[in-house]
C-alpha beads as a LAMMPS data file, in Angstrom:
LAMMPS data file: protein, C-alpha beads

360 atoms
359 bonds

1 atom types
1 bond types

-500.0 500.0 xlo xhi
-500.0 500.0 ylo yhi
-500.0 500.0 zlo zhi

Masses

1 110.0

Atoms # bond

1 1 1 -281.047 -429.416 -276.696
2 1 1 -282.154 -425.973 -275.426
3 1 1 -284.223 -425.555 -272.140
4 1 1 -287.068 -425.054 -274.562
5 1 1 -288.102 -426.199 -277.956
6 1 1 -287.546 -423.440 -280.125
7 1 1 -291.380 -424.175 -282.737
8 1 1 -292.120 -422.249 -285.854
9 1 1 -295.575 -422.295 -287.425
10 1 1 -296.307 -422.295 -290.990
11 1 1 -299.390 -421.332 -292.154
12 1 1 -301.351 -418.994 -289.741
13 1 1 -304.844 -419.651 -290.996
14 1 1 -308.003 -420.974 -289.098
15 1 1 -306.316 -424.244 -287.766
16 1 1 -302.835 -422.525 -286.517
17 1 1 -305.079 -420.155 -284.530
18 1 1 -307.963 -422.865 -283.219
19 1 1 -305.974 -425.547 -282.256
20 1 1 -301.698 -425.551 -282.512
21 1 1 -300.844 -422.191 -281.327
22 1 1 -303.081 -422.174 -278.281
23 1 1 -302.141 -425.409 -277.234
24 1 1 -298.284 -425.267 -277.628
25 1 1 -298.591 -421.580 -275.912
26 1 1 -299.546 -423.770 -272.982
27 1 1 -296.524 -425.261 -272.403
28 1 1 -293.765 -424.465 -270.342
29 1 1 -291.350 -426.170 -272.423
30 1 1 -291.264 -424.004 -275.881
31 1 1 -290.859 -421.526 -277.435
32 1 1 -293.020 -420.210 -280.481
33 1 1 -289.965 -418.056 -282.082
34 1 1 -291.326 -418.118 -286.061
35 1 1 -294.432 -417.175 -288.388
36 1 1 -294.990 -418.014 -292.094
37 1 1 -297.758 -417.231 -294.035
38 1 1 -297.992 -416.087 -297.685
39 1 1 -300.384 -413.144 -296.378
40 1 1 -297.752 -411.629 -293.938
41 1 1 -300.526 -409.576 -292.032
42 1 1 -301.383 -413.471 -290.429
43 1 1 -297.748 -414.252 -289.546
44 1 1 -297.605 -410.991 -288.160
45 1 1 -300.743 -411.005 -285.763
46 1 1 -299.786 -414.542 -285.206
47 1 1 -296.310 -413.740 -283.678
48 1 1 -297.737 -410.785 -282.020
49 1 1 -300.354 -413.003 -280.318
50 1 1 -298.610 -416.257 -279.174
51 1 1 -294.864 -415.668 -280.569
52 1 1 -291.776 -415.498 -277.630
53 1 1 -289.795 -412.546 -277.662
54 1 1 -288.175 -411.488 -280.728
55 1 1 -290.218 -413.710 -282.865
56 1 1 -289.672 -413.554 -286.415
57 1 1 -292.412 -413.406 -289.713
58 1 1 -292.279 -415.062 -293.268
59 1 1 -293.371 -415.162 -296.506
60 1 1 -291.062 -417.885 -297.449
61 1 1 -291.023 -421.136 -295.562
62 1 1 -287.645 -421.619 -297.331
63 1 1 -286.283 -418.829 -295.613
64 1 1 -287.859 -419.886 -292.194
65 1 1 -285.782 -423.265 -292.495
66 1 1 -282.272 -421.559 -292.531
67 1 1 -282.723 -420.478 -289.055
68 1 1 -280.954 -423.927 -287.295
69 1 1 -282.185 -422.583 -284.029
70 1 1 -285.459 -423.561 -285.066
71 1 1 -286.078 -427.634 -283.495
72 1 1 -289.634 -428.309 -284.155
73 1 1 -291.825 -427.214 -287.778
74 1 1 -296.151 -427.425 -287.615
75 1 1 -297.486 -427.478 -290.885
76 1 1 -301.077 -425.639 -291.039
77 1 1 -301.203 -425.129 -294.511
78 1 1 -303.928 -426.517 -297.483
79 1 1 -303.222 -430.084 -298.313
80 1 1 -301.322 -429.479 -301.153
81 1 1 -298.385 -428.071 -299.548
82 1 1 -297.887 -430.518 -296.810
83 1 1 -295.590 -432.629 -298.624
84 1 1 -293.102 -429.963 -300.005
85 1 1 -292.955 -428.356 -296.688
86 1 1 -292.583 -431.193 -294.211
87 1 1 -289.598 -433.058 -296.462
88 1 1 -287.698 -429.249 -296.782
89 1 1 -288.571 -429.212 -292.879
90 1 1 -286.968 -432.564 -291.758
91 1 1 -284.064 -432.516 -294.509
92 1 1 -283.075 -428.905 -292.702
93 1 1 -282.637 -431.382 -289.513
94 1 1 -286.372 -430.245 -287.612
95 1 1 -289.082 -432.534 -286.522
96 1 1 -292.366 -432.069 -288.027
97 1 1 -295.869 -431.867 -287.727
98 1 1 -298.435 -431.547 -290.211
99 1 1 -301.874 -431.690 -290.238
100 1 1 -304.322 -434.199 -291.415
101 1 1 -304.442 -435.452 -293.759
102 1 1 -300.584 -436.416 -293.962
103 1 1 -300.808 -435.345 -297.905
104 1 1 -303.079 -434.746 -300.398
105 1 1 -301.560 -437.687 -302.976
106 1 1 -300.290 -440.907 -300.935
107 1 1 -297.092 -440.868 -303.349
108 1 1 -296.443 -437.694 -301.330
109 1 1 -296.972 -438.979 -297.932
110 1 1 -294.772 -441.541 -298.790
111 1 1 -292.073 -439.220 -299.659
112 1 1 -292.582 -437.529 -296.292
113 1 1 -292.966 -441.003 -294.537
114 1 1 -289.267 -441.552 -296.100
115 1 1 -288.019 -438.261 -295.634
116 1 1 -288.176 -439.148 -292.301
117 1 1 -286.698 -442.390 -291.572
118 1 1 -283.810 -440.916 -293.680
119 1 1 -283.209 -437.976 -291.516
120 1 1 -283.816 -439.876 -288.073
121 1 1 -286.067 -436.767 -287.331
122 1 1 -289.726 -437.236 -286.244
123 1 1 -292.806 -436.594 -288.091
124 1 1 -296.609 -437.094 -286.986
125 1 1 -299.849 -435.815 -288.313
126 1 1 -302.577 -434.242 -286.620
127 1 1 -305.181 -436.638 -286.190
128 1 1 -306.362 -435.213 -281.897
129 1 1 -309.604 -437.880 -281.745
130 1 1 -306.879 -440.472 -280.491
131 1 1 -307.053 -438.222 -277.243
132 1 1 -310.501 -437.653 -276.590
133 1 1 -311.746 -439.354 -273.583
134 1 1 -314.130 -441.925 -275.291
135 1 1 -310.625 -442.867 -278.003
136 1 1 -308.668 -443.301 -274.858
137 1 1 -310.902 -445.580 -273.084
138 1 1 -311.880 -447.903 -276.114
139 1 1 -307.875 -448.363 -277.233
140 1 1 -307.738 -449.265 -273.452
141 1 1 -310.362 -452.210 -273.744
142 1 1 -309.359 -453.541 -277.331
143 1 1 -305.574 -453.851 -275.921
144 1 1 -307.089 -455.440 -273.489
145 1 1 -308.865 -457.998 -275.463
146 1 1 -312.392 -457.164 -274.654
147 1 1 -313.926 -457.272 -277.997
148 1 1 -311.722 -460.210 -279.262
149 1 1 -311.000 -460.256 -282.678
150 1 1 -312.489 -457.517 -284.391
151 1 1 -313.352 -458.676 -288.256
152 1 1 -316.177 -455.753 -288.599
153 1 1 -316.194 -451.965 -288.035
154 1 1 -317.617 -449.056 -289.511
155 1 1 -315.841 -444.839 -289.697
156 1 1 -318.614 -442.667 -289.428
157 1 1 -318.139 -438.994 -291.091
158 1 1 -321.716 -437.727 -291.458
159 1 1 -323.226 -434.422 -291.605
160 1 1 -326.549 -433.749 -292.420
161 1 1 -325.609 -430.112 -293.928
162 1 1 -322.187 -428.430 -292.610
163 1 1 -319.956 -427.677 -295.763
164 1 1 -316.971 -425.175 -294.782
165 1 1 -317.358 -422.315 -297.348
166 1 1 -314.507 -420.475 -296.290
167 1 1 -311.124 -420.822 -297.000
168 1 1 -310.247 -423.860 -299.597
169 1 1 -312.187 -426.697 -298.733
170 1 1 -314.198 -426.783 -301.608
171 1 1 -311.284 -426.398 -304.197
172 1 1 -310.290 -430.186 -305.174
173 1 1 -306.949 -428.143 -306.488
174 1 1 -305.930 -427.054 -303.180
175 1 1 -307.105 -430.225 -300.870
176 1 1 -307.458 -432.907 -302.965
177 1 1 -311.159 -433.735 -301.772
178 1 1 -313.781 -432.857 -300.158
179 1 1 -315.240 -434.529 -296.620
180 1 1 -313.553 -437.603 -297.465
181 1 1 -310.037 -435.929 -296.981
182 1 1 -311.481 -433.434 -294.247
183 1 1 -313.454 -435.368 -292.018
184 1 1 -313.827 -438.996 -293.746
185 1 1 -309.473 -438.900 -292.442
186 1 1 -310.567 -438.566 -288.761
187 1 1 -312.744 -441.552 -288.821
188 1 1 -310.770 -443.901 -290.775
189 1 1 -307.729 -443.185 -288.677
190 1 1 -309.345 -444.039 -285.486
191 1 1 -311.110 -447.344 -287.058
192 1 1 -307.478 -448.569 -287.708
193 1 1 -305.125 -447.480 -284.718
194 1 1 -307.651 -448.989 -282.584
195 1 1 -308.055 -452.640 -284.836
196 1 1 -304.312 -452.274 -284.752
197 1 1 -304.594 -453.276 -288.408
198 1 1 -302.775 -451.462 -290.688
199 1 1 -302.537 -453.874 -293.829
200 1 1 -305.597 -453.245 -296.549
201 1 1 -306.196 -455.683 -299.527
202 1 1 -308.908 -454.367 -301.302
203 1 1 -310.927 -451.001 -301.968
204 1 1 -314.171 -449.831 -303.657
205 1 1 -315.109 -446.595 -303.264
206 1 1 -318.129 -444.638 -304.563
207 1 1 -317.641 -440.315 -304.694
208 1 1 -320.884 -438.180 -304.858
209 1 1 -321.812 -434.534 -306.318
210 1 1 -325.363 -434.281 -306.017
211 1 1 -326.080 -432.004 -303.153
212 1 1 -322.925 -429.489 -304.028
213 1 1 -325.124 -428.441 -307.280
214 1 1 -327.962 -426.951 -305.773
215 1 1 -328.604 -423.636 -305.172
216 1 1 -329.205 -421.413 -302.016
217 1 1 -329.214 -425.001 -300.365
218 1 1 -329.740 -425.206 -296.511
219 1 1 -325.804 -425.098 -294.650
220 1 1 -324.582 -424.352 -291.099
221 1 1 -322.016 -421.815 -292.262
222 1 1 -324.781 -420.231 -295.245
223 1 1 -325.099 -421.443 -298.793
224 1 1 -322.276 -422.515 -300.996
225 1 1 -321.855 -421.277 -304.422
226 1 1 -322.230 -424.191 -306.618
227 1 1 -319.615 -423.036 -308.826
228 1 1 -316.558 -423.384 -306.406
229 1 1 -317.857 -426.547 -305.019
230 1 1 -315.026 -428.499 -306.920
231 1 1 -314.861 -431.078 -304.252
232 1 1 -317.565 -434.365 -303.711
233 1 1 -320.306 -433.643 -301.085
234 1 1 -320.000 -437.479 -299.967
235 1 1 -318.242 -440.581 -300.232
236 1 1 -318.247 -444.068 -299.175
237 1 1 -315.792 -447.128 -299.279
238 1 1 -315.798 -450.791 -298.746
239 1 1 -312.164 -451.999 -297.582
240 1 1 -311.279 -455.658 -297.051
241 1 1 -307.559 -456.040 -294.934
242 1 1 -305.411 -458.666 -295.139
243 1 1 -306.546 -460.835 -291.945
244 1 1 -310.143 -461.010 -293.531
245 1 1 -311.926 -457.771 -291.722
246 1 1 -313.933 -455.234 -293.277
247 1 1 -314.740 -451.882 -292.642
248 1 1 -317.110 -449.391 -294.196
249 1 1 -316.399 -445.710 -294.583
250 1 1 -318.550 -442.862 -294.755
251 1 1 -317.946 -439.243 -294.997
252 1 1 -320.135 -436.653 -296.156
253 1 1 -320.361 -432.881 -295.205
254 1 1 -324.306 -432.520 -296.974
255 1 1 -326.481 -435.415 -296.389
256 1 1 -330.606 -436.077 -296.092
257 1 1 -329.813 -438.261 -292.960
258 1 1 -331.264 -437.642 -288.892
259 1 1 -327.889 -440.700 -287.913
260 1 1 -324.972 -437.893 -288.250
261 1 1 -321.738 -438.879 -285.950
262 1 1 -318.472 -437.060 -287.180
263 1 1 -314.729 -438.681 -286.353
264 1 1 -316.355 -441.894 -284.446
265 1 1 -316.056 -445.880 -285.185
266 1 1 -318.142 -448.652 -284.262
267 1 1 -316.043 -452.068 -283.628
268 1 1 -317.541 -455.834 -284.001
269 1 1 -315.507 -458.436 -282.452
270 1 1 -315.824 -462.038 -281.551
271 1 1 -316.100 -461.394 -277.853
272 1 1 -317.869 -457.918 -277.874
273 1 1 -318.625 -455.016 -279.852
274 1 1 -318.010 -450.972 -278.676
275 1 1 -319.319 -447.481 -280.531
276 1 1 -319.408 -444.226 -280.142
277 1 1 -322.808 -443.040 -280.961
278 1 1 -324.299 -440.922 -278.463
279 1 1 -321.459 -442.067 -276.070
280 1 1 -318.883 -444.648 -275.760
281 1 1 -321.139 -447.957 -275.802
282 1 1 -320.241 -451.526 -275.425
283 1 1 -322.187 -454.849 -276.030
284 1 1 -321.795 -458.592 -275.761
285 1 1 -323.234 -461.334 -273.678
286 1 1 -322.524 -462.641 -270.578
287 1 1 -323.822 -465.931 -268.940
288 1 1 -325.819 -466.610 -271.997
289 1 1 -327.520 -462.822 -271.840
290 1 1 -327.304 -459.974 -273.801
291 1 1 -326.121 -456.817 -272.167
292 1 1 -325.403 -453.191 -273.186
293 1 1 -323.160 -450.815 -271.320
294 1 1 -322.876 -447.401 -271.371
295 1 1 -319.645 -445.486 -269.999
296 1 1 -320.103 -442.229 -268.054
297 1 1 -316.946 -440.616 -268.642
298 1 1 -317.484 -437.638 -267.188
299 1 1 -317.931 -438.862 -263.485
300 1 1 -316.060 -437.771 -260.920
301 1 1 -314.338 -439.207 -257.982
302 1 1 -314.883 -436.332 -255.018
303 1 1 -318.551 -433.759 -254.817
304 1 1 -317.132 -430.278 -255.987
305 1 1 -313.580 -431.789 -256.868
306 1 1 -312.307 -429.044 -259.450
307 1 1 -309.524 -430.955 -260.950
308 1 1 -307.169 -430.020 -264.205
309 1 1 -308.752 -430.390 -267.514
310 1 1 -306.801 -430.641 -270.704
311 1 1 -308.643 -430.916 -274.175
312 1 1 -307.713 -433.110 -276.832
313 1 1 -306.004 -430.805 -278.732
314 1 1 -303.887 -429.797 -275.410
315 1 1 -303.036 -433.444 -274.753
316 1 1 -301.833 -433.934 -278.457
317 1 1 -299.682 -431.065 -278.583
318 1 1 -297.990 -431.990 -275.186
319 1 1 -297.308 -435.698 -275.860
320 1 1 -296.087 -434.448 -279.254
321 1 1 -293.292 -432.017 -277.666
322 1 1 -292.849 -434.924 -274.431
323 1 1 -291.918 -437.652 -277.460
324 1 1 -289.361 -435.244 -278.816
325 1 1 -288.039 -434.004 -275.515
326 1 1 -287.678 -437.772 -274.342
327 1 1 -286.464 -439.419 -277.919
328 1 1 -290.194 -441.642 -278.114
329 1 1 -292.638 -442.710 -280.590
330 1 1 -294.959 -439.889 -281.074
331 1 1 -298.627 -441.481 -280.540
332 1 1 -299.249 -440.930 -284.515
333 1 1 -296.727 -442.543 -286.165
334 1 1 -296.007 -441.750 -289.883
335 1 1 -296.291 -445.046 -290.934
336 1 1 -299.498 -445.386 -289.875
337 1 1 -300.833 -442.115 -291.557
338 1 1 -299.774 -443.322 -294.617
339 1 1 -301.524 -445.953 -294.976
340 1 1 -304.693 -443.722 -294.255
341 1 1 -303.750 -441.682 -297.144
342 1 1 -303.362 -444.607 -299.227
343 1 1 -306.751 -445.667 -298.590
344 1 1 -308.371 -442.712 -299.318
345 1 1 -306.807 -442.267 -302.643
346 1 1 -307.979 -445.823 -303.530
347 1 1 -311.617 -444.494 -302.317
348 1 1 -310.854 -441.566 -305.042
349 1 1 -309.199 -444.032 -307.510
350 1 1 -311.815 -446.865 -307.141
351 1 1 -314.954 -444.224 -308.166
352 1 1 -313.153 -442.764 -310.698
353 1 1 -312.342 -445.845 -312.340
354 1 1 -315.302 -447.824 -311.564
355 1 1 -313.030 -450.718 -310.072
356 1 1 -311.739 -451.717 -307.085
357 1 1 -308.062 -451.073 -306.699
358 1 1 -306.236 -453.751 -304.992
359 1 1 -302.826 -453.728 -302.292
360 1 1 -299.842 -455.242 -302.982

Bonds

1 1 1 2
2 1 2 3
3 1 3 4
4 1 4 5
5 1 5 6
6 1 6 7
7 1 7 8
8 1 8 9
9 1 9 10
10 1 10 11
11 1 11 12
12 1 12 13
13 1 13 14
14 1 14 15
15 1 15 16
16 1 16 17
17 1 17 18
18 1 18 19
19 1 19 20
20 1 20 21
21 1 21 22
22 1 22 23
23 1 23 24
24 1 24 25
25 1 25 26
26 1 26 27
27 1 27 28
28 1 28 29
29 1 29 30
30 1 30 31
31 1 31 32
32 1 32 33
33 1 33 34
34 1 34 35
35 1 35 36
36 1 36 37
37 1 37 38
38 1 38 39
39 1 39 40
40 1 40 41
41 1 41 42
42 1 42 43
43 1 43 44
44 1 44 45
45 1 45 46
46 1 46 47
47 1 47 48
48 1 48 49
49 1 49 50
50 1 50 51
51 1 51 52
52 1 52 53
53 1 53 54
54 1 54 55
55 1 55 56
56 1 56 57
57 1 57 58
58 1 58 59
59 1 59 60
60 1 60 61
61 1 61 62
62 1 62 63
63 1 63 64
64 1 64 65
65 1 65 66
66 1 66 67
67 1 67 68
68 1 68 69
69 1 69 70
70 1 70 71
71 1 71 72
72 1 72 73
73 1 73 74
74 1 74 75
75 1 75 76
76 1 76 77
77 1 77 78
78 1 78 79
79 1 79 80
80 1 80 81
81 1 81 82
82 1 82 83
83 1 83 84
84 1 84 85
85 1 85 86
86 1 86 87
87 1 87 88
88 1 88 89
89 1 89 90
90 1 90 91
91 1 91 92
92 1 92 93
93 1 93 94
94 1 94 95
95 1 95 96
96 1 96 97
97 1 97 98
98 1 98 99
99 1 99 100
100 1 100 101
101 1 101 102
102 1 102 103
103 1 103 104
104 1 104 105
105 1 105 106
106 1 106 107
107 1 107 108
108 1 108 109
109 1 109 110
110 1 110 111
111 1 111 112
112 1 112 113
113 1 113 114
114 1 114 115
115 1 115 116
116 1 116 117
117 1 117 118
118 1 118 119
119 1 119 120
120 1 120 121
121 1 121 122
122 1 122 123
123 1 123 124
124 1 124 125
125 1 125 126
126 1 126 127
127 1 127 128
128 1 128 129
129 1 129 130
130 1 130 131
131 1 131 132
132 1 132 133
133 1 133 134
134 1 134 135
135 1 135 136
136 1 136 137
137 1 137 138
138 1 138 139
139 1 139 140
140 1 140 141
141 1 141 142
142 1 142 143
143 1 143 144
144 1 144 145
145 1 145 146
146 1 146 147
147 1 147 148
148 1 148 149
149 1 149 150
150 1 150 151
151 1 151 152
152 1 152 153
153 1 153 154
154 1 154 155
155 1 155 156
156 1 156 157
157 1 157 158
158 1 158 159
159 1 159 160
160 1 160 161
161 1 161 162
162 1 162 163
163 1 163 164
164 1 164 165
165 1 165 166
166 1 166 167
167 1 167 168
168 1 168 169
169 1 169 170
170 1 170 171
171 1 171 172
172 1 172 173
173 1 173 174
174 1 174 175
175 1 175 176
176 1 176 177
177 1 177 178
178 1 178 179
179 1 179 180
180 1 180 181
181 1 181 182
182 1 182 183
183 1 183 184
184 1 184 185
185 1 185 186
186 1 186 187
187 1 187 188
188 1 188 189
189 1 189 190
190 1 190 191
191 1 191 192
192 1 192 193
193 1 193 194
194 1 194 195
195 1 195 196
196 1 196 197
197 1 197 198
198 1 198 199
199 1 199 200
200 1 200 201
201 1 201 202
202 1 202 203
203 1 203 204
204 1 204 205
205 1 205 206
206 1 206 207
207 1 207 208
208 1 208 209
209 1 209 210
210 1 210 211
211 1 211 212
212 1 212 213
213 1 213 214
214 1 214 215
215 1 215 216
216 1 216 217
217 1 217 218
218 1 218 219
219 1 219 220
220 1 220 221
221 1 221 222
222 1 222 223
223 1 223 224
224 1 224 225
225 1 225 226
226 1 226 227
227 1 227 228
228 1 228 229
229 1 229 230
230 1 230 231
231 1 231 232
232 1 232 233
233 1 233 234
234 1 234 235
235 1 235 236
236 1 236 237
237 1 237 238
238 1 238 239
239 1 239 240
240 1 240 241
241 1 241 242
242 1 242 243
243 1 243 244
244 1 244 245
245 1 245 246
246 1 246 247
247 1 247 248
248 1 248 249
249 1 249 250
250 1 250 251
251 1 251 252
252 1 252 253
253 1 253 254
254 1 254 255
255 1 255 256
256 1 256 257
257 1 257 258
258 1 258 259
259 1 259 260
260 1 260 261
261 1 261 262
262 1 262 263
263 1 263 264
264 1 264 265
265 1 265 266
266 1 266 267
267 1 267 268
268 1 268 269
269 1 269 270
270 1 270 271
271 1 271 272
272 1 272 273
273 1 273 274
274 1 274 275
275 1 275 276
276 1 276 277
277 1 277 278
278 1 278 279
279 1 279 280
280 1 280 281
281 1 281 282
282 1 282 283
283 1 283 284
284 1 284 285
285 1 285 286
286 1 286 287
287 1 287 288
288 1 288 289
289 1 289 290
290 1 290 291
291 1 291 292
292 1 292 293
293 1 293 294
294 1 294 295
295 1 295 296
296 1 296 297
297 1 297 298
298 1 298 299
299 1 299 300
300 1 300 301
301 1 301 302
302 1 302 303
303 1 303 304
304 1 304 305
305 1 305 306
306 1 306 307
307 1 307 308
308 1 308 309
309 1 309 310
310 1 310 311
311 1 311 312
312 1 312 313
313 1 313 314
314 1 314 315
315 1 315 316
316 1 316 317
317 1 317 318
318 1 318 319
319 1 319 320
320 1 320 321
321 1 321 322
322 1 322 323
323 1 323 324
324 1 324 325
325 1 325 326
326 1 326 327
327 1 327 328
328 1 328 329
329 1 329 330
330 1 330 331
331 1 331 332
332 1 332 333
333 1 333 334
334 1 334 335
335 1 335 336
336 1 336 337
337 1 337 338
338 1 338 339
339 1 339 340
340 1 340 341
341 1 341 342
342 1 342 343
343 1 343 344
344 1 344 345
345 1 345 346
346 1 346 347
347 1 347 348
348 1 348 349
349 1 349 350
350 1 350 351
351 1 351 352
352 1 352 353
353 1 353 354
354 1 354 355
355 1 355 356
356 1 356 357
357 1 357 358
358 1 358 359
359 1 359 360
């Protein structure tokens, strides 16, 4: 292996540019060397922006995969293109990794979940709340055994109005979904790499379109246009796993609720219980008492320390490039974001259907 990772991007849109390139351009240990976008002005700012010497532009992905320089692939492209690209990537002998969700049909992510094991290469998927503070801390305690056995948790996605009308989130074509795939991803993810539980029996799922359809409605980023809202506003799903827990999922981008938490989880165990709603909170009972417990994970050790500070999406992107650089597990493993996409098509399935859709 080179002194560097040589990294090519593909796909130069809004999440290339807000979270991968910065935060691999902050490592001493790659190289950005190639840009692909199917509007080449993006590849080209791109590469002009964060790209190493000599850095070289696409249309083509396909063309970006002869280069056998190239070690390490990010896809940043809609959902519907994550599967083609990441399988071409790792058969051309790169590691991978795409964004969330890992596909936008689990029959694909399971093609890019085998693609990978076949090539020995490594593939993860861009799910950074594992690395906030508050994820970090509460994976710490459930390892631990502080809650116990946790049979109950919930993967909260809310917001009250704050539907993306740019790019393609609202075309079902290009993504697949709407906040379920987006956001509703995020939350589920976290719920199950921090049960550890990775083995679902049983889905219902219920898919809304009620607040898409109005008009000149109320939004963060300006009203929609009802017409290209081809995606659901909100969804919801009841899972049962194999050991006998349950957890609840909702997701919703438009919503007449106040309670709105995006990407968080709250955990019920037989010795304790932990969310994350308005901070990282734990409960339980102690010497026949209730207690509550609130973490302050901001405080400091030394008055007007000024110490390092890496963001989640800095600390994802560097133990991404450390597991490749020292032959590890990347923290999201493929297997594991497979089985998120598998639940969220049974969400999909089970409203469509009216029926719950069962695991084998």
């Amino acid at each position: 292996m080179a002194d560097k990772l040589r990294i090519a991007i593909v796909g130069c849109g809004g999440i290339a540019n807000g979270k991968h390139m910065p935060s691999l351009s902050r490592l001493d240990n790659i190289e950005l060397v190639s840009f692909c976008d199917i509007i080449e002005e993006k590849a080209e700012k791109a590469a002009a922006e964060y790209g190493a010497k000599g850095a070289k532009v696409y249309t083509d992905y396909e063309k970006l995969l002869k280069d056998t320089s190239i070690d390490v692939v990010h896809v940043c492209t809609p959902n519907d293109s994550h599967a083609a690209i990441s399988v071409a990537a790792l058969e051309a002998g790169k590691h991978v990794m795409s964004e969330k969700p890992m596909a936008k049909r689990a029959d694909d992510a399971k093609k890019m979940y085998e693609a990978s094991v076949k090539t020995g290469k490594k593939l993860t998927v861009g799910y950074q709340s594992r690395h906030r503070p508050d994820s970090q801390y509460l994976k710490q305690s459930v390892v631990r055994g502080d809650l116990g056995e946790i049979y109950y948790a919930k993967a909260h996605a809310i917001r009250r109005r704050a539907v993306p009308t740019w790019g393609v989130f609202l075309d079902e074509e290009k993504q697949g979904g709407g906040p379920l795939i987006d956001i509703g991803t995020h939350a589920l993810d976290l719920t199950l790499w921090l049960m550890d539980n990775y083995k679902p029996k049983l889905v219902v799922g219920t898919v809304y379109h009620k607040l898409s359809q109005k008009e000149n409605a109320a939004n963060a980023w300006g009203p929609w246009d009802p017409k290209k809202f081809t995606v659901e506003d909100s969804a919801f799903g009841f899972i049962t796993m194999e050991n006998g827990a349950t957890i609840t999922l909702e997701a919703s981008w438009a919503l007449n609720t106040l309670q709105v938490d995006e990407a968080k989880t709250t955990l019920c165990g037989t010795e304790g219980g932990a969310d994350m709603i308005g901070g990282l909170r734990f409960n339980g009972e102690n010497f026949s008492r209730l207690y509550e417990t609130k973490i302050d994970l901001n405080a400091g050790g030394a008055a007007f320390y000024e110490g390092k500070t890496e963001s989640d999406a800095d600390r994802e992107a560097r133990l991404w490039i450390d597991a490749i650089v020292n032959n590890t597990d990347p923290v999201v493993l493929p297997g594991q974001a497979l089985v998120v996409s598998q639940i969220l098509e049974a969400i999909y399935t089970s409203a469509e259907t009216g029926k719950p859709v069962y695991f084998e």
